[in-house]
TIDOMAR-158496 format. One line per 8 residues: their letters; for each residue y, z, x of N, C-alpha, C. Coordinates in steps of 0.05 Angstrom, whole numbers, plus 5000, padded with zeros to 4 digits. Atoms other than C-alpha are relative to their C-alpha. Example, Ala and Ser with C-alpha at 12.3 -4.5 7.8 and 13.67 -1.06 7.14 Angstrom:
2
AS> 4976 5000 5018 4910 5156 5246 5024 5000 5018; 4976 4999 4984 4979 5143 5273 5022 5014 4985
//
This chain:
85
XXXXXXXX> 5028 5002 5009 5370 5439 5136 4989 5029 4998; 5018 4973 4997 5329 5498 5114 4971 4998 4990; 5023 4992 4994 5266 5530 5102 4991 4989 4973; 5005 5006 5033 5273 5516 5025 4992 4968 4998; 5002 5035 5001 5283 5441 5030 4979 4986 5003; 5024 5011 4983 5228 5437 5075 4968 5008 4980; 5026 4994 5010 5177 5473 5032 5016 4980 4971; 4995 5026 5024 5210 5430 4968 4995 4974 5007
XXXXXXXX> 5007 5038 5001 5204 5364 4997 4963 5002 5006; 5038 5004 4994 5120 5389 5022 4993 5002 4966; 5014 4995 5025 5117 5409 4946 5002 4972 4989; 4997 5022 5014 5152 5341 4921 4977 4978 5007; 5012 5027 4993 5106 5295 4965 4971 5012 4994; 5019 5005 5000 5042 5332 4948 4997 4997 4970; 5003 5018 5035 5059 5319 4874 5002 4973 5001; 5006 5032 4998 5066 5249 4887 4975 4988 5011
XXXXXXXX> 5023 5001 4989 5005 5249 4925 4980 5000 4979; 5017 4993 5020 4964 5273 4868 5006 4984 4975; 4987 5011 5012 5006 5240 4817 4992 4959 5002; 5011 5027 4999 4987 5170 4856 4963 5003 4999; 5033 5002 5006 4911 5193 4861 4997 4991 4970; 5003 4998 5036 4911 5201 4780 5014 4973 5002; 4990 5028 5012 4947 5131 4773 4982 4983 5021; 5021 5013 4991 4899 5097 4820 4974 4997 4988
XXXXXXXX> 5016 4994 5016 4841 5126 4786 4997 4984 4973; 4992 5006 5016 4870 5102 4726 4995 4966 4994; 5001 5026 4993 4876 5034 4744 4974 4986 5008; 5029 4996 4999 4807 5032 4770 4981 5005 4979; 5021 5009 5030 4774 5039 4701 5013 4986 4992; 4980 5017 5020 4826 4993 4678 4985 4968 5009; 5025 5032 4981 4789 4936 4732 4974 5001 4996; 5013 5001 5011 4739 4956 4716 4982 5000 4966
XXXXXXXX> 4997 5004 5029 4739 4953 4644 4998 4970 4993; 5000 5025 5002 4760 4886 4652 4976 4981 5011; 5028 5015 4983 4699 4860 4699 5019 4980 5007; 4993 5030 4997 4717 4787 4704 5027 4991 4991; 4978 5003 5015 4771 4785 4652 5022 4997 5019; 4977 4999 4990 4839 4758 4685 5021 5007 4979; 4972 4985 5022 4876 4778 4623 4987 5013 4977; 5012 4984 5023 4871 4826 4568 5031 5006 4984
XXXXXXXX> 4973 4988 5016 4925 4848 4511 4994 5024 4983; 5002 4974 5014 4927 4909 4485 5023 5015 4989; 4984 4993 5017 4969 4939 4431 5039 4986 5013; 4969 5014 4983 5033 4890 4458 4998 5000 5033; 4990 4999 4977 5023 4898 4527 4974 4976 5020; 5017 5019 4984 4994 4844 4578 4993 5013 5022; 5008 4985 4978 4944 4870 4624 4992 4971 5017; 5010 5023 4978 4933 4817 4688 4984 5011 5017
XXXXXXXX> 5024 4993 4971 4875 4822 4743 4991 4980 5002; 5000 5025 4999 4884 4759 4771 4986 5000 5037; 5013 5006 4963 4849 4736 4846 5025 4987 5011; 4984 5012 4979 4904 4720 4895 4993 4995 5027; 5008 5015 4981 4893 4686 4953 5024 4999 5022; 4985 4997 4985 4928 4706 5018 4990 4985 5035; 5011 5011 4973 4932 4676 5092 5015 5024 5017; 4988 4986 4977 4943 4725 5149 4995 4992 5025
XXXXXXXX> 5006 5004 4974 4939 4724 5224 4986 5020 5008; 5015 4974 4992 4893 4757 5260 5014 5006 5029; 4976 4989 4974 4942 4785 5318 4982 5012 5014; 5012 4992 4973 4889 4820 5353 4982 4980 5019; 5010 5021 4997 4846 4759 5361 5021 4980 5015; 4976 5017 4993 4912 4716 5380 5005 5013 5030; 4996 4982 4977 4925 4769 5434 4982 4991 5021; 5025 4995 4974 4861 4776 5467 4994 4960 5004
XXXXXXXX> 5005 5030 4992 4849 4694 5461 5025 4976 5008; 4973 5015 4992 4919 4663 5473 5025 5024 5004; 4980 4982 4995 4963 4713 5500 5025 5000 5012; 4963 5010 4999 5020 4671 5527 5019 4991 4979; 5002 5010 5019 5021 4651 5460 5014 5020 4987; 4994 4983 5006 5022 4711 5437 5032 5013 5011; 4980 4991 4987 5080 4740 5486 5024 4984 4990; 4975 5017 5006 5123 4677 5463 5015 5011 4982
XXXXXXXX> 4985 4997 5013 5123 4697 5393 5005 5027 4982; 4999 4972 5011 5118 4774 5386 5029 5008 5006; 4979 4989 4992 5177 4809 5384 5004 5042 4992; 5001 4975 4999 5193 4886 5385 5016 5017 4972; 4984 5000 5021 5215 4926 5323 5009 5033 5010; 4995 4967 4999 5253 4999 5330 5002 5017 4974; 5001 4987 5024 5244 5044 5279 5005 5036 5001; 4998 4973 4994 5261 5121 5268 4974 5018 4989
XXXXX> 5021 4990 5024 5201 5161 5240 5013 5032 4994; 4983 4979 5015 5222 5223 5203 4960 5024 4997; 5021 4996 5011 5165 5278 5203 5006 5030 4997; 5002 4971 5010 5150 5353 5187 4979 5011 5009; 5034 4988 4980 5092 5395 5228 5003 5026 5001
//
């Protein structure tokens, strides 16, 4: 590993950084453009902005209110994290 790599991969990820701001942005007049609209077509291409409808758990709530409950069915995950400082 060197000194190069390290300043190439800080350069690669703050182009992607900026790169996803500007496509967020993007996308964001695109929703809004649409308002309400769940579909739009424009020169061949199908634009969707549809409402989905998701169920989660609330795990901190589960914790603090049933916590044997909790203990039964949490389980532990290992992971490596990779960082640069």
């Amino acid at each position: 590993m060197t000194k190069e790599q390290i300043l190439e991969l800080k350069d690669i990820e703050a182009q992607i950084d900026a790169l996803k701001k500007k496509a967020d942005a993007l996308k964001d007049a695109m929703k809004a453009e649409m308002g309400n609209d769940e579909h739009r077509e424009v020169e061949g291409f199908k634009v969707n902005y549809t409402i989905v409808i998701s169920t989660t758990l609330d795990s901190k709530r589960l914790k603090s209110e049933l916590p044997d409950l909790w203990n039964k069915y949490s389980k532990e995950g290992i992971t490596r994290r990779f960082s640069i400082t």
